[in-house]
Residue, then its C-alpha position, 0 to 999 in steps of 0.5 A: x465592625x463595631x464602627x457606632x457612630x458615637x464612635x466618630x461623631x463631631x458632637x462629642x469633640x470639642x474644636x475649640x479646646x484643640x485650637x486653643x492648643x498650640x500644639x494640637x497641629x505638631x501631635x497630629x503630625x506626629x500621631x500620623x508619623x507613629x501611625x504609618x505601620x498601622x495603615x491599613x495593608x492594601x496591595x500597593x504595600x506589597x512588596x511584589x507590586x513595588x518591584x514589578x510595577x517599579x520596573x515596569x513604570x522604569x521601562x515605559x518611562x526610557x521608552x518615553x523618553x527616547x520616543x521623545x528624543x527620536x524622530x520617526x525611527x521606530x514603527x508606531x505599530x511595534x510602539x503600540x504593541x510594546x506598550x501594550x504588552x507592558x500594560x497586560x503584563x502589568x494588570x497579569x502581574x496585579x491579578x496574580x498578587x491578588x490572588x496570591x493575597x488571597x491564598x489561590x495559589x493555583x490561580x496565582x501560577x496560572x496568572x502569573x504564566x499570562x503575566x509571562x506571555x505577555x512578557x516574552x511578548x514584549x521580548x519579541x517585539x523589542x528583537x524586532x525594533x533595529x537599533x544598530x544605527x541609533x545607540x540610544x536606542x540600542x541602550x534602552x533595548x539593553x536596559x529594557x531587557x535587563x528589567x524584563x529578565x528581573x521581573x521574570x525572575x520574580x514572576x519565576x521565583x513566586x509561581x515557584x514558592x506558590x507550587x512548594x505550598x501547593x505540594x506542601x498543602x497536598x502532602x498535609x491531606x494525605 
């Protein structure tokens, strides 16, 4: 990668001439504020991992909250079966970005129907919880189905881009 260790070696800088700037500390401020679009891409950039892992990290944390405000209402087992569904369907979700950043488009569809699984199983385990007697209950069901639905829309509008380029990568072969 051309990285010589002449290139970032200590002994060719000379700290004592940067502290005796004054203004050393406001241009390193500044070169880092110039330099934000020069990082380096990472999947936590993308903007697929903030929405889904937004809504998901959205979901558990109402959940949390209510487990927090109610007492014994809910089965620890539909708990623990909510939170995990939520947990696979985010690392489904990670799997098939990355595949998607590395051009697999095929392995991203087929992530993505995992991903789905373990969303409808979220779905069901939420139809299963009552939530007539409690209405903050009821509230986190609607706004909980409400983000699952979003992210099902994304899920289906990329596993719907990934197959338009492998058709169109298809009818280029032929």
């Amino acid at each position: 990668m051309g990285w010589d260790s002449s290139d970032w070696s200590m002994n060719d800088m000379n700290f004592d001439e940067s502290i005796e700037d004054s203004n050393w500390l406001a241009d390193a401020i500044n070169d880092d504020e110039e330099s934000n679009n020069m990082d380096p891409y990472t999947l936590h950039r993308h903007p697929l991992y903030i929405a889904v892992q937004g809504l998901f990290g959205s979901i558990l944390h109402l959940w949390e909250t209510l487990l927090n405000e109610t007492t014994n209402e809910i089965s620890p087992k539909y708990c623990f079966d909510l939170v995990q569904s939520i947990n696979h369907g985010k690392q489904e979700s990670l799997l098939a970005l990355q595949s998607l950043d590395l051009a697999d488009y095929a392995l991203t569809v087929s992530e993505l129907k995992r991903a789905l699984k373990s969303l409808n199983q979220s779905l069901s385990i939420l139809e299963l919880i009552h939530s007539a007697k409690n209405p903050k209950l009821y509230a986190f069901k609607k706004e909980s189905i409400g983000r699952l639905f979003d992210i099902r829309e994304i899920w289906l509008r990329v596993m719907n881009d990934c197959r338009e380029e492998l058709d169109r990568r298809i009818n280029d072969e032929e």
